[in-house]
N, CA, C and O of each residue as an XYZ file, in Angstrom:
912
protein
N      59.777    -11.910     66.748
C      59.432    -12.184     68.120
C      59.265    -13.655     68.233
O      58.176    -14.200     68.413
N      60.638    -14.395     68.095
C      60.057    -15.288     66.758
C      58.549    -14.610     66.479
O      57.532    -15.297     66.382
N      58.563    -13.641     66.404
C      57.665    -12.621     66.398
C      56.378    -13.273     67.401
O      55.482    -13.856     66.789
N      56.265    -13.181     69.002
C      55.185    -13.389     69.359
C      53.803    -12.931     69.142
O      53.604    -11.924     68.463
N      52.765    -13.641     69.705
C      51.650    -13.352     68.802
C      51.278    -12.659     70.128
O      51.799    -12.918     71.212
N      50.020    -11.468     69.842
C      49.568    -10.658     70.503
C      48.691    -11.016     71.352
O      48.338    -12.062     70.807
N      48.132    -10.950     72.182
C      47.532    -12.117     72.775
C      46.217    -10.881     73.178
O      45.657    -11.204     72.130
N      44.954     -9.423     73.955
C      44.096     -8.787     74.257
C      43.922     -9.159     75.464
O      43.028     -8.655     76.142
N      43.310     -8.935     78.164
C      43.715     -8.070     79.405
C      42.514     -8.674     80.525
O      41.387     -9.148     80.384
N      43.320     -8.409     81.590
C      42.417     -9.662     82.396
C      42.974     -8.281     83.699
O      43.745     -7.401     83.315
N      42.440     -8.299     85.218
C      42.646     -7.286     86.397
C      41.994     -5.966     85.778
O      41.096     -5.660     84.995
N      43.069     -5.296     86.668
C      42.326     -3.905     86.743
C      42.921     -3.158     85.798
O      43.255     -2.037     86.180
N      43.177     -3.461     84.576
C      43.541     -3.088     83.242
C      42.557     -1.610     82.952
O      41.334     -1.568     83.092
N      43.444     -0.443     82.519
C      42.989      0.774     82.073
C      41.605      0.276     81.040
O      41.723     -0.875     80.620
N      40.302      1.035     80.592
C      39.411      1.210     79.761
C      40.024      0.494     78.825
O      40.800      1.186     78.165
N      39.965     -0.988     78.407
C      39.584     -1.775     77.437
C      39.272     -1.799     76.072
O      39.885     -2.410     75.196
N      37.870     -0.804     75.896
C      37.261     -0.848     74.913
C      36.709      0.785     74.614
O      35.996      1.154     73.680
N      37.161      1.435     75.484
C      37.145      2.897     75.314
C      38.066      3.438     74.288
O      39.286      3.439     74.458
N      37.446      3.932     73.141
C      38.126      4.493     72.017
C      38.080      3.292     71.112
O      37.893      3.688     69.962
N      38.175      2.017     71.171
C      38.755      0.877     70.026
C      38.134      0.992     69.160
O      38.643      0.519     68.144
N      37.066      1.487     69.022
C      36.101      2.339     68.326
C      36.875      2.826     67.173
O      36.552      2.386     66.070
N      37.798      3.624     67.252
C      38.187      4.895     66.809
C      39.412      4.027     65.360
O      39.791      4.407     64.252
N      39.555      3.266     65.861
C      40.225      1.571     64.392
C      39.670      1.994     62.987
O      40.159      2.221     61.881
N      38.282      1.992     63.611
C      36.887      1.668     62.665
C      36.086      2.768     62.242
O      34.994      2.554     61.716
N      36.524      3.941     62.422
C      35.871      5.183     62.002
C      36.293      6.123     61.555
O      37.397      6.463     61.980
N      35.748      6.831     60.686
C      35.726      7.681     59.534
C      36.137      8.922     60.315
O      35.514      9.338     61.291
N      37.264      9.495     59.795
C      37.613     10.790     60.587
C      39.021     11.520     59.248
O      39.265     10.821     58.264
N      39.475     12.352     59.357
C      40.274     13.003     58.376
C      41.784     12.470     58.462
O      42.672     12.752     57.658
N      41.917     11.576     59.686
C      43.167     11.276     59.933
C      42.948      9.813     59.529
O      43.981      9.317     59.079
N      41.891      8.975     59.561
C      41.656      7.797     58.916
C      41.812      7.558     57.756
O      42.659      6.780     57.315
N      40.872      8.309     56.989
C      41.064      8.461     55.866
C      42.306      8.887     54.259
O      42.364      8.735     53.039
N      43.052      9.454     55.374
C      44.135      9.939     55.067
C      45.060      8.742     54.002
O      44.877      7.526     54.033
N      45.863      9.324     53.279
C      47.146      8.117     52.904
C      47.822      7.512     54.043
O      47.774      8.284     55.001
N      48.385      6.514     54.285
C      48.732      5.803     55.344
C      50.192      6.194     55.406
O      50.957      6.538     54.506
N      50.379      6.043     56.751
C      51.943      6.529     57.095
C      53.189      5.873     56.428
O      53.180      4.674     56.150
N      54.272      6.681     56.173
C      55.553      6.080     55.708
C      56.434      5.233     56.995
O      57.199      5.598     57.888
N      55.972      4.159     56.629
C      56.226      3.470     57.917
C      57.751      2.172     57.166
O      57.457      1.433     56.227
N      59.095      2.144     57.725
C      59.829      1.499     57.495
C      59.696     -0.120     57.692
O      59.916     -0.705     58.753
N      59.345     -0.651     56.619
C      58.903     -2.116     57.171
C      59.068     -3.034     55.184
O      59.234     -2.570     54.055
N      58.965     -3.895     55.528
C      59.276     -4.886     53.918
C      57.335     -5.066     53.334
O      56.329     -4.479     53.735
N      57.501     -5.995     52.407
C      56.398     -6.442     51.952
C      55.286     -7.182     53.097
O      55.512     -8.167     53.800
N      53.863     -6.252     53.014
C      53.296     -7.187     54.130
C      53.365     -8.455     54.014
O      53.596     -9.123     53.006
N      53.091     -8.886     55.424
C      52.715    -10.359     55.402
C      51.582    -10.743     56.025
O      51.767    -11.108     57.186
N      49.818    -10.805     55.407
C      49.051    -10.985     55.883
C      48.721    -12.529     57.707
O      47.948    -12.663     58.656
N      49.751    -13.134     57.189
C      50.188    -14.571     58.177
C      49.990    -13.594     59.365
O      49.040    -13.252     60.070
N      51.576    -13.240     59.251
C      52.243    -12.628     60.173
C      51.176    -12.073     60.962
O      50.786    -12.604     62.002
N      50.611    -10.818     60.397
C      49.205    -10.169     60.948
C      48.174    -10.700     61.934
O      47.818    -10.459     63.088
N      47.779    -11.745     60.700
C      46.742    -12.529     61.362
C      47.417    -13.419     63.188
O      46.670    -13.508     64.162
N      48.493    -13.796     63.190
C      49.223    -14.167     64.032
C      49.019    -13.532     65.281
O      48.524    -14.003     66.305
N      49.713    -11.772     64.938
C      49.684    -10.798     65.582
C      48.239    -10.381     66.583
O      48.171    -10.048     67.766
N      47.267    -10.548     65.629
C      46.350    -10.016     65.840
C      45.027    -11.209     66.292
O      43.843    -10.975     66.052
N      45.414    -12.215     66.830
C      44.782    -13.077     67.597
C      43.935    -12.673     68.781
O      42.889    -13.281     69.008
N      44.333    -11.686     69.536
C      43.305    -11.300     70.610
C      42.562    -10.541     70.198
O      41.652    -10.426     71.019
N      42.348     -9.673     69.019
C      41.596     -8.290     68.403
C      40.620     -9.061     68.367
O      39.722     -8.218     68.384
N      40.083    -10.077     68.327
C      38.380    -10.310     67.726
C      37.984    -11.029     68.987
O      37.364    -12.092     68.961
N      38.382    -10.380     70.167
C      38.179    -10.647     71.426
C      36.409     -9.041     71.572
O      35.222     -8.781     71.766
N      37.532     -8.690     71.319
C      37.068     -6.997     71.068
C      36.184     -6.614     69.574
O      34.986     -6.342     69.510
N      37.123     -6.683     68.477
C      36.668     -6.469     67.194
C      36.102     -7.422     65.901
O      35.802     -7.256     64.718
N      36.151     -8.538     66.905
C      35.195     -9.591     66.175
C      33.325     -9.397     66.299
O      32.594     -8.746     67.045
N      33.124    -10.201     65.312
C      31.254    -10.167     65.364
C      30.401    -10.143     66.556
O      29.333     -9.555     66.727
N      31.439    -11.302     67.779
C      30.773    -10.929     69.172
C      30.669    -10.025     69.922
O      29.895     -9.851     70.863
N      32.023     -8.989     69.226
C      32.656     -8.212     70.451
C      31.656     -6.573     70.383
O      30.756     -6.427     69.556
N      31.932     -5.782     71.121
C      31.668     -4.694     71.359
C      32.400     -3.478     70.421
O      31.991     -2.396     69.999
N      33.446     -4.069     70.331
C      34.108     -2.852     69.010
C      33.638     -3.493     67.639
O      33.153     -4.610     67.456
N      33.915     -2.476     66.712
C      33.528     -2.526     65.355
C      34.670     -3.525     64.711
O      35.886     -3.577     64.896
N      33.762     -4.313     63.861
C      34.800     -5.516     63.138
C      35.720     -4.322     62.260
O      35.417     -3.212     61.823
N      37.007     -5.146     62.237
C      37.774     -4.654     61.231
C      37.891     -5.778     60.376
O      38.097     -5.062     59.396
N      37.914     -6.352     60.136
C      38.129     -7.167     58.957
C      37.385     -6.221     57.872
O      36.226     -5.839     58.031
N      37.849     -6.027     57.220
C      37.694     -5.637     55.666
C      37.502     -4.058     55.631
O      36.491     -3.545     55.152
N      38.686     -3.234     56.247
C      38.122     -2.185     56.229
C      39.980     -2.176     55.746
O      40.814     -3.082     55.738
N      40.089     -0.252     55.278
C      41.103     -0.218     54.385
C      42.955     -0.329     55.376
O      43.225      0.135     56.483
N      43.491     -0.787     54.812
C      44.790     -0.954     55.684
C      45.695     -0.099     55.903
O      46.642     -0.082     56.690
N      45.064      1.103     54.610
C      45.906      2.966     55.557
C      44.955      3.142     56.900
O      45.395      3.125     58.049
N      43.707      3.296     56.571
C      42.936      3.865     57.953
C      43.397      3.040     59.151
O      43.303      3.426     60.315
N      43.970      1.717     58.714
C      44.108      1.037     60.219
C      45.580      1.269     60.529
O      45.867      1.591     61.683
N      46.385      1.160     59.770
C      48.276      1.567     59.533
C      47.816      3.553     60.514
O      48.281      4.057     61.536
N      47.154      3.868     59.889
C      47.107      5.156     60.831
C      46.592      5.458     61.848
O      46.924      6.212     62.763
N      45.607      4.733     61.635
C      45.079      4.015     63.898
C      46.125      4.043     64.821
O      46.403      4.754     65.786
N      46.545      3.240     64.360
C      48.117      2.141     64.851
C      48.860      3.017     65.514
O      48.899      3.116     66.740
N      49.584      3.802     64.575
C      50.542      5.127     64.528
C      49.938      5.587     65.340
O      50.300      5.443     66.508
N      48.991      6.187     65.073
C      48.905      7.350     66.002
C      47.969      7.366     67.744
O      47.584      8.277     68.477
N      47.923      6.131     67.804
C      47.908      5.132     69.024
C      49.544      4.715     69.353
O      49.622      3.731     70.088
N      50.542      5.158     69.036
C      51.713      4.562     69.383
C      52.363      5.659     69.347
O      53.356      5.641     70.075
N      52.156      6.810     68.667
C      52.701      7.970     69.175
C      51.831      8.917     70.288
O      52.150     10.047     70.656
N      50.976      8.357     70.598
C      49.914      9.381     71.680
C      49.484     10.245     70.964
O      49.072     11.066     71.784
N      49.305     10.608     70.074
C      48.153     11.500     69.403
C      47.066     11.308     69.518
O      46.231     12.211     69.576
N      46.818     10.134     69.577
C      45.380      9.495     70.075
C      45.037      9.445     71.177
O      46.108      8.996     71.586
N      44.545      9.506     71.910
C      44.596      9.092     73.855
C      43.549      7.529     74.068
O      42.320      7.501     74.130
N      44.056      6.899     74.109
C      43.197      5.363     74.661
C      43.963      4.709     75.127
O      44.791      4.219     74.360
N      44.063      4.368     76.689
C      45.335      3.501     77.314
C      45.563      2.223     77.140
O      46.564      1.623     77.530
N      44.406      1.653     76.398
C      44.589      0.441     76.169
C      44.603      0.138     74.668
O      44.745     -1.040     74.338
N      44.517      0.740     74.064
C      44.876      0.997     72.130
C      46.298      1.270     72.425
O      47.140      0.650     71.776
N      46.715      2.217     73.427
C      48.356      3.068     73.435
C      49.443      1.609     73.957
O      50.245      1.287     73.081
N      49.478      1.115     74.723
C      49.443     -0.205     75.462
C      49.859     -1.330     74.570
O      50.990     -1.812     74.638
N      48.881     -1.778     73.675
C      48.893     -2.293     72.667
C      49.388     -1.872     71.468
O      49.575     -2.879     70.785
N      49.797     -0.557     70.672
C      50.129     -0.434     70.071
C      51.872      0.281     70.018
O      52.613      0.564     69.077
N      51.997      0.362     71.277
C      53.527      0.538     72.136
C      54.532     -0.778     71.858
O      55.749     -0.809     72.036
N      53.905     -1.559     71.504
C      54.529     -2.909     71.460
C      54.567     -3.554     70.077
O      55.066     -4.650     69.823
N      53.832     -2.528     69.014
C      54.027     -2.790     67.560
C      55.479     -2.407     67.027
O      56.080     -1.478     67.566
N      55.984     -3.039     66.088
C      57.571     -2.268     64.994
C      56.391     -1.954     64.229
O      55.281     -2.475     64.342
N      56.767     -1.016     63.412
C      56.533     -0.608     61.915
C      55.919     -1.995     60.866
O      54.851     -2.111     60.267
N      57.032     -2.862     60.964
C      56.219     -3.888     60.319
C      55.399     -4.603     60.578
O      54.693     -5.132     59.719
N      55.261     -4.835     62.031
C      53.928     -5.281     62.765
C      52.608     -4.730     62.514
O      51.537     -5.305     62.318
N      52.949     -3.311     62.569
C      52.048     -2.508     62.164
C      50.996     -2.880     59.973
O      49.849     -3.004     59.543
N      52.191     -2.883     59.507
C      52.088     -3.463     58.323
C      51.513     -4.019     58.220
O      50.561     -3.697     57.509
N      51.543     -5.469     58.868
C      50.917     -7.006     58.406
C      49.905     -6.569     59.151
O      49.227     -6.436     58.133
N      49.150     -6.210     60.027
C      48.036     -6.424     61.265
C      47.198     -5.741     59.976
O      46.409     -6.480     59.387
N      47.344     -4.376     59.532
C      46.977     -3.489     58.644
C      46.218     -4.654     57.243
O      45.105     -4.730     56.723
N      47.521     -5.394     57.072
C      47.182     -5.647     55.735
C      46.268     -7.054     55.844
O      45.425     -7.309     54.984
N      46.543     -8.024     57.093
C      45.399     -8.769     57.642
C      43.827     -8.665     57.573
O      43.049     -9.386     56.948
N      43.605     -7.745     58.255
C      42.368     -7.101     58.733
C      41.587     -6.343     57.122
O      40.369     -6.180     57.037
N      42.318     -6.060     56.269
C      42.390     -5.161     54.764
C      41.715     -6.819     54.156
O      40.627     -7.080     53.644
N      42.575     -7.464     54.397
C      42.260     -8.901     53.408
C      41.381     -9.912     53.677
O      40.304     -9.840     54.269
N      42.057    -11.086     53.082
C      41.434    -12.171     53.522
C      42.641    -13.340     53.410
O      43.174    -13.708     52.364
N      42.896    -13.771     54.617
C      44.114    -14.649     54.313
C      43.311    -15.536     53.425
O      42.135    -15.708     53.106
N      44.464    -16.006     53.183
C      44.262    -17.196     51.957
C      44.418    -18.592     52.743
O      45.341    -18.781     53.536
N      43.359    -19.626     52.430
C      42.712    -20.895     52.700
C      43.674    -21.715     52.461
O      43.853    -21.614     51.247
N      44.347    -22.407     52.842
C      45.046    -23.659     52.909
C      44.931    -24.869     51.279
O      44.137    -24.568     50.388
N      45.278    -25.368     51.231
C      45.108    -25.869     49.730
C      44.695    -27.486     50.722
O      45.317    -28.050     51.622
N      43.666    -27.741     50.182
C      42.951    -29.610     50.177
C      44.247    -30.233     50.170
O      45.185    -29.807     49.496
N      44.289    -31.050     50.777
C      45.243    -32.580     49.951
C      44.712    -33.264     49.664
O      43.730    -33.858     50.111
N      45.381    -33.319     48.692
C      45.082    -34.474     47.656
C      44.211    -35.979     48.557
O      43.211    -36.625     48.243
N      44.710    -36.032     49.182
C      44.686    -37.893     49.815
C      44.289    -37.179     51.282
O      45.176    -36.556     51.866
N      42.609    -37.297     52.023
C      42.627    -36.924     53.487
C      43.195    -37.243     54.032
O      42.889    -38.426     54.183
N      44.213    -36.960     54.730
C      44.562    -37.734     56.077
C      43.499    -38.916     56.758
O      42.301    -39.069     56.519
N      44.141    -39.478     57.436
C      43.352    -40.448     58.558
C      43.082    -39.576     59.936
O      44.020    -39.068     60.549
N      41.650    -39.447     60.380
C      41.434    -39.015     61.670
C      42.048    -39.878     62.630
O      41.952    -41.097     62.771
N      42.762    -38.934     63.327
C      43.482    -39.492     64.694
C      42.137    -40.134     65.588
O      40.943    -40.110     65.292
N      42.749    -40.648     66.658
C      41.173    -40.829     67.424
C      41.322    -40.241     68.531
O      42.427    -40.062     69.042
N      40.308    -39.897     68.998
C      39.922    -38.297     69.739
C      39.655    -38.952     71.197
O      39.030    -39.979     71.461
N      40.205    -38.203     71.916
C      40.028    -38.589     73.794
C      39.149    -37.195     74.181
O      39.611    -36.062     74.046
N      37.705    -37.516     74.723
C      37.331    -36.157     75.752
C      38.050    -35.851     76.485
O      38.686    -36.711     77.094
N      38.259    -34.397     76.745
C      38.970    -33.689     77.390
C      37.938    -34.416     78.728
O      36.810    -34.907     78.729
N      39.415    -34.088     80.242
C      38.532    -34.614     81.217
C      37.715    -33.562     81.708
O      37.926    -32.440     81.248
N      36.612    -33.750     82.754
C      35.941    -32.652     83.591
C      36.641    -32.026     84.107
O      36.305    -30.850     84.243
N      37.951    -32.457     84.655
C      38.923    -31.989     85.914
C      39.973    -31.028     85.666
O      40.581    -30.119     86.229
N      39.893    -31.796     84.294
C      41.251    -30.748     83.834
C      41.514    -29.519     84.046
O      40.627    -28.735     83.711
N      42.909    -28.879     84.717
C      43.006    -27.607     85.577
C      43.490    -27.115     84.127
O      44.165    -27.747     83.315
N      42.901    -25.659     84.006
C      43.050    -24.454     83.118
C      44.873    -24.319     83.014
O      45.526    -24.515     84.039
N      45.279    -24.119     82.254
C      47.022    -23.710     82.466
C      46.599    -22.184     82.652
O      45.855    -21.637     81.838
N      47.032    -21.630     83.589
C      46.924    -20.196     83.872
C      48.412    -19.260     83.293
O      48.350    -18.030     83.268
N      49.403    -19.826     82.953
C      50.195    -19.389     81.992
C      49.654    -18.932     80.890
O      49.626    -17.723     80.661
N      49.118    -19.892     80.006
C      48.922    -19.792     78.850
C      47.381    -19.052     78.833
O      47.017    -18.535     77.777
N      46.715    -19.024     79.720
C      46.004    -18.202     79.695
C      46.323    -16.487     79.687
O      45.861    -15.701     78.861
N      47.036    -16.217     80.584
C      47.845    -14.960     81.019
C      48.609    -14.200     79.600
O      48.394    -13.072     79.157
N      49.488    -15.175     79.128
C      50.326    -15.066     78.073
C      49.594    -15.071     76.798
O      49.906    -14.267     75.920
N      48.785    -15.791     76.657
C      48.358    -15.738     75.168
C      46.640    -15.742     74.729
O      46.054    -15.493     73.675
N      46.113    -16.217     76.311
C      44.416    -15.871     76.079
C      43.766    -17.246     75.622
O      44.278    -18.324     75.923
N      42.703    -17.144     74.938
C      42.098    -18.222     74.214
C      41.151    -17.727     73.533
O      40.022    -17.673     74.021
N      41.510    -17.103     71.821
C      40.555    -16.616     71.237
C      39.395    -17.321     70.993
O      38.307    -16.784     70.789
N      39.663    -18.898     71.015
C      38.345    -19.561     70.385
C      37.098    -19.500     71.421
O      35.951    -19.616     70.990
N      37.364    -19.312     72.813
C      36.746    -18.705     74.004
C      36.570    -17.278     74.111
O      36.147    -16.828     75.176
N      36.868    -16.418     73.045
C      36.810    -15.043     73.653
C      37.216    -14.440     74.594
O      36.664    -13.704     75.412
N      38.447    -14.850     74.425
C      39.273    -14.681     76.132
C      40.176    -14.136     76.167
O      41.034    -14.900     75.724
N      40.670    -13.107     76.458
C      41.795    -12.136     76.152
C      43.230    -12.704     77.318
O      43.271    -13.430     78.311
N      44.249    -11.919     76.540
C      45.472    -12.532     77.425
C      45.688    -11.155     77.902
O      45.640    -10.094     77.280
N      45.945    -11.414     79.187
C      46.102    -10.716     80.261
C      47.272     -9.790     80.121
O      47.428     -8.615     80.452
N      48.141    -10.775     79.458
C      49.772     -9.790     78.855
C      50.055     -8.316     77.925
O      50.850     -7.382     77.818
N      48.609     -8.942     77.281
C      48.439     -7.738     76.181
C      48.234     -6.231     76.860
O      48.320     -5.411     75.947
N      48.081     -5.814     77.669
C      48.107     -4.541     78.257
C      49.181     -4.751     79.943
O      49.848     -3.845     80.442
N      49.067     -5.971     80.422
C      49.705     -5.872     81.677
C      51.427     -6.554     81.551
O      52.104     -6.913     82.515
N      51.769     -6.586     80.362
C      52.898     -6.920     79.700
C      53.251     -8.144     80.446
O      52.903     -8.111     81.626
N      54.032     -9.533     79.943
C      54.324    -10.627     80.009
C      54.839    -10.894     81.734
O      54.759    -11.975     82.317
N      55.351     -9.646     82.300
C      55.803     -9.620     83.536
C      55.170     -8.826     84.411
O      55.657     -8.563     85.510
N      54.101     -8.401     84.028
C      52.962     -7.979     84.946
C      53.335     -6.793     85.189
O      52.643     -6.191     86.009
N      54.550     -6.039     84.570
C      54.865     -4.572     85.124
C      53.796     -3.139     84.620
O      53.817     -2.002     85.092
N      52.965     -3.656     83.582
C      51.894     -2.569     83.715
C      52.864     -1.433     82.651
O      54.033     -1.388     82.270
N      51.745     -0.684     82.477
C      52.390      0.838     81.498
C      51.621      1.745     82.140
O      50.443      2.033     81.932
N      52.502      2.242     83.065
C      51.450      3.703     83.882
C      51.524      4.742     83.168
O      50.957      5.769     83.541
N      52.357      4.689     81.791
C      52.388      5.998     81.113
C      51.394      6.171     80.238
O      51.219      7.201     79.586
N      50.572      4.967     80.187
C      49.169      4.738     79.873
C      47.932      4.101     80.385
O      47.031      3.469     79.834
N      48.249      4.594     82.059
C      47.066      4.108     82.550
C      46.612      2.752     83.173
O      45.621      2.532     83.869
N      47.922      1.606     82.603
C      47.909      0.492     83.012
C      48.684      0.107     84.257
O      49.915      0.091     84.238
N      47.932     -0.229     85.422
C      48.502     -0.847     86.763
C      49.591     -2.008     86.443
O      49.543     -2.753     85.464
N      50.456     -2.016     87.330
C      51.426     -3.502     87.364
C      50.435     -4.264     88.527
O      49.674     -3.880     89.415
N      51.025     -5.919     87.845
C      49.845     -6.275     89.150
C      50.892     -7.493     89.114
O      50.311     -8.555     89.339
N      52.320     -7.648     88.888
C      53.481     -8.551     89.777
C      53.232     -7.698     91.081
O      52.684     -6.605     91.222
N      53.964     -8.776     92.216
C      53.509     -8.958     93.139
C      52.249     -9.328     94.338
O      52.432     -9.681     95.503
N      51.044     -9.133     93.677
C      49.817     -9.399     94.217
C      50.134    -11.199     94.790
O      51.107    -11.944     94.669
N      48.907    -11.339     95.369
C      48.797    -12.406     96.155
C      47.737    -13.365     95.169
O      46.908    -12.883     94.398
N      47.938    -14.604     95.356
C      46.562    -15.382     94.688
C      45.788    -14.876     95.275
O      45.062    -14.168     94.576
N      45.527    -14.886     96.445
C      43.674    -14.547     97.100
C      43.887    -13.517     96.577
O      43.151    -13.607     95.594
N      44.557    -12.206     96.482
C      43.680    -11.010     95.800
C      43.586    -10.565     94.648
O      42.898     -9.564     94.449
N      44.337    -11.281     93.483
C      43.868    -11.467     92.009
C      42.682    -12.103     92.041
O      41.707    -11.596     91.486
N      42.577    -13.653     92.885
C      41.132    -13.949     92.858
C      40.090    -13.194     93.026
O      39.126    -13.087     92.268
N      40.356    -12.447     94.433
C      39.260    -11.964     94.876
C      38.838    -11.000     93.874
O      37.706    -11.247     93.458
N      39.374    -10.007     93.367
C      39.353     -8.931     92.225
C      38.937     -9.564     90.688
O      38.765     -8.606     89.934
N      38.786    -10.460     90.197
C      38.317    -11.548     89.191
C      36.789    -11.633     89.641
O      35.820    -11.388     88.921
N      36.769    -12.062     91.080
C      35.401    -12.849     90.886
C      34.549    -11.328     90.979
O      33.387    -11.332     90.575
N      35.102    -10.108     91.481
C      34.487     -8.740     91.632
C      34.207     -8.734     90.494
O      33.052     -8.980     90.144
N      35.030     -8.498     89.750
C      34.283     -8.089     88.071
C      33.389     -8.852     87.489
O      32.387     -8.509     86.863
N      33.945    -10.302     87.807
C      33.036    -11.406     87.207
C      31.282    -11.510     87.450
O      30.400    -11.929     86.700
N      31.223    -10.866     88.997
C      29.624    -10.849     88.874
C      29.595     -9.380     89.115
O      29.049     -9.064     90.171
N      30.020     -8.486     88.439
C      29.226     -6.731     88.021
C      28.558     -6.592     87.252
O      28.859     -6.511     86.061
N      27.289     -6.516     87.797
C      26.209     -6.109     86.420
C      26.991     -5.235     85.604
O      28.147     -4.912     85.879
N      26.275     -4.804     84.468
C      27.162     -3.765     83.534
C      26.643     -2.469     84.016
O      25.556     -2.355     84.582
N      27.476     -1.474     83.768
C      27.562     -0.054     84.385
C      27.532      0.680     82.808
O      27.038      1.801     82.928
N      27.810      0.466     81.753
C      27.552      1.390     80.703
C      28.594      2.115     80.350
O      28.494      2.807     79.337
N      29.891      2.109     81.157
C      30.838      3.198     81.279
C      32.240      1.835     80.854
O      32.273      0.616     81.021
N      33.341      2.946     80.195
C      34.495      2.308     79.842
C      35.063      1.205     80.834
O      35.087     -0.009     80.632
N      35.582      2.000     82.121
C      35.779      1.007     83.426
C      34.936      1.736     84.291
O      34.631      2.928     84.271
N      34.665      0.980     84.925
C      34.643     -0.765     85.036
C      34.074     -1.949     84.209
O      34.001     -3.114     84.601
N      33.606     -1.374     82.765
C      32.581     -2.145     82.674
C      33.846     -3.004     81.218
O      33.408     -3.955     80.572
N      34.622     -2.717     81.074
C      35.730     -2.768     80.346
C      36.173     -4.506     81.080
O      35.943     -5.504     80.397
N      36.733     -4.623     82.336
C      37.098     -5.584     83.227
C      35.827     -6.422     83.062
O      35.886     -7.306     82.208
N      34.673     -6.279     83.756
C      33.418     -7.756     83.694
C      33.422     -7.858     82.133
O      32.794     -8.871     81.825
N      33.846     -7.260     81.133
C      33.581     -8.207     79.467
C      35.207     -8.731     79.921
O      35.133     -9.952     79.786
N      36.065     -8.531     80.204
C      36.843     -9.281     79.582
C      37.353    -10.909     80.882
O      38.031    -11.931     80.772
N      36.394    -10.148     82.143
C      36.965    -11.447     83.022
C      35.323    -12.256     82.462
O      35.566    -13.460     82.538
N      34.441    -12.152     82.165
C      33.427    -12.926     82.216
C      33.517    -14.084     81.548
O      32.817    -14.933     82.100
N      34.286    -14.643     80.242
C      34.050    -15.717     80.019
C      35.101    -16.568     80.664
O      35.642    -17.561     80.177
N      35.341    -15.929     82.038
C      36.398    -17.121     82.556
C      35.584    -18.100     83.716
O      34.894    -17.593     84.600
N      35.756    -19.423     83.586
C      35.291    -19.911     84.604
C      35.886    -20.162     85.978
O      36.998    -19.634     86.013
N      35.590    -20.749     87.103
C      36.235    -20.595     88.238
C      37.209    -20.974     88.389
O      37.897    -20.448     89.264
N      37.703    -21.998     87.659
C      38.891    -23.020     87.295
C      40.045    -21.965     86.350
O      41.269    -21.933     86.477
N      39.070    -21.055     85.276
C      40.366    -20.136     84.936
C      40.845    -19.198     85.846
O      42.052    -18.962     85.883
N      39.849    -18.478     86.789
C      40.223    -17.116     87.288
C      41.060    -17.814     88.328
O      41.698    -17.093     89.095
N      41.155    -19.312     88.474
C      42.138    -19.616     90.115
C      43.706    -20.113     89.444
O      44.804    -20.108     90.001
N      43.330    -20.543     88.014
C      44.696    -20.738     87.263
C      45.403    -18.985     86.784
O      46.633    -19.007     86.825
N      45.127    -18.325     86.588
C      45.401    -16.984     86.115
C      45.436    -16.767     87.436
O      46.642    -16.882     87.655
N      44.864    -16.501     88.596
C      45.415    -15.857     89.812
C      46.790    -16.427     90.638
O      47.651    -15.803     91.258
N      46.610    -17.988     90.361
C      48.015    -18.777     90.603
C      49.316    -18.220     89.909
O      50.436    -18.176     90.418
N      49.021    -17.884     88.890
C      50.378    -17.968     87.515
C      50.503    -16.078     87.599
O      51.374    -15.419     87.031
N      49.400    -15.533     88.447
C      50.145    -13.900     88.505
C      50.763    -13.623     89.752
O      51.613    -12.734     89.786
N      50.469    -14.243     90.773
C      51.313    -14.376     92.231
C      52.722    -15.071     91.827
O      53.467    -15.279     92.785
N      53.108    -15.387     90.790
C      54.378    -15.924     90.571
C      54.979    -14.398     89.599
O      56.197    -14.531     89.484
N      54.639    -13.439     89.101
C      55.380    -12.456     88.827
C      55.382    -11.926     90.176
O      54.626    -11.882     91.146
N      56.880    -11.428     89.741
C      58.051    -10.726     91.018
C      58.307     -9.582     90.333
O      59.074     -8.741     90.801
């Protein structure tokens, strides 16, 4: 894609975090030997690549259970059977609709491991010299949309509402090409101040629009009125 990286859902995106749970838990189909899945030697990189928006969700902050270090059949069989519907979660199904076999592999064998640390050089480099970012600076709402901002906890909008906004209704996910800026906005700032409700959705949407600020939700509402 030159293998694109996976980016985790911004609108009125199906239940979020309903089931993601289910990655991370002990059940007879987890546990199981992991599927015969057609794919080469993992590649933990690759994985880690892949799996850039997961600790949106399944990181230490998030609400689902960390995977990092849990076994890479139980998660290789998550996967699967989130991609064949055996499982029911529209936003696990969504996301895992868009795995190959070997995608599946590396994410598996990522999350199983621990990538490996970069090697020192020899001789530090010279620090470049550093400009503050300005106050003003407008959010790119592309690259928000498309790929998120894990170091913000910020999921990409693509990951369930696919790169062209057409949505997967065969799992629950709305298309939201065509909308207007004012009413992506307006629907952003709705979630953005919902107390929490306790329940999958809605309460799925205010975690994942909340760490956006006003400057993101008007760059992401700009850059989704441009899908047709």
């Amino acid at each position: 894609m030159n293998r694109p990286a996976l980016p985790v859902t911004l609108l009125i995106a199906a239940p979020l975090l309903a089931g993601a749970a289910a990655l991370a838990q002990s059940s007879p189909a987890s546990t199981s030997p992991a599927p015969t899945l057609r794919a080469g030697p993992a590649d933990p990189a690759h994985g880690e690549s892949l799996s850039g928006s997961c600790g949106s969700c399944h990181g230490p902050t998030g609400r689902a259970p960390v995977l990092k270090g849990e076994p890479a059949a139980q998660i290789q069989n998550a996967l699967v059977a989130f991609r064949s519907g055996t499982r029911r979660n529209g936003t696990m199904q969504g996301v895992a609709s868009r795995l190959s076999d070997q995608d599946i592999v590396d994410i598996a064998a990522f999350f199983a491991g621990t990538a490996a640390a970069p090697a020192a050089p020899a001789t530090p480099p010279a620090t470049p010299p550093t400009t503050a970012p300005s106050a003003t600076a407008t959010p790119d709402g592309k690259a928000l949309y498309l790929e998120g901002n894990p170091a913000r906890d910020l999921l990409a909008c693509a990951v369930c509402h696919g790169e062209d906004g057409s949505g997967a209704d065969a799992v629950g996910i709305p298309a939201i090409a065509g909308r207007s800026a004012a009413s992506v906005l307006a629907t952003l700032k709705e979630y953005h101040s919902m107390p929490p409700v306790g329940i999958a959705y809605p309460d799925a949407m205010r975690i994942a629009v909340k760490p956006l600020s006003d400057a993101d939700m008007q760059a992401v509402s700009a850059f989704v009125a441009t899908l047709k």
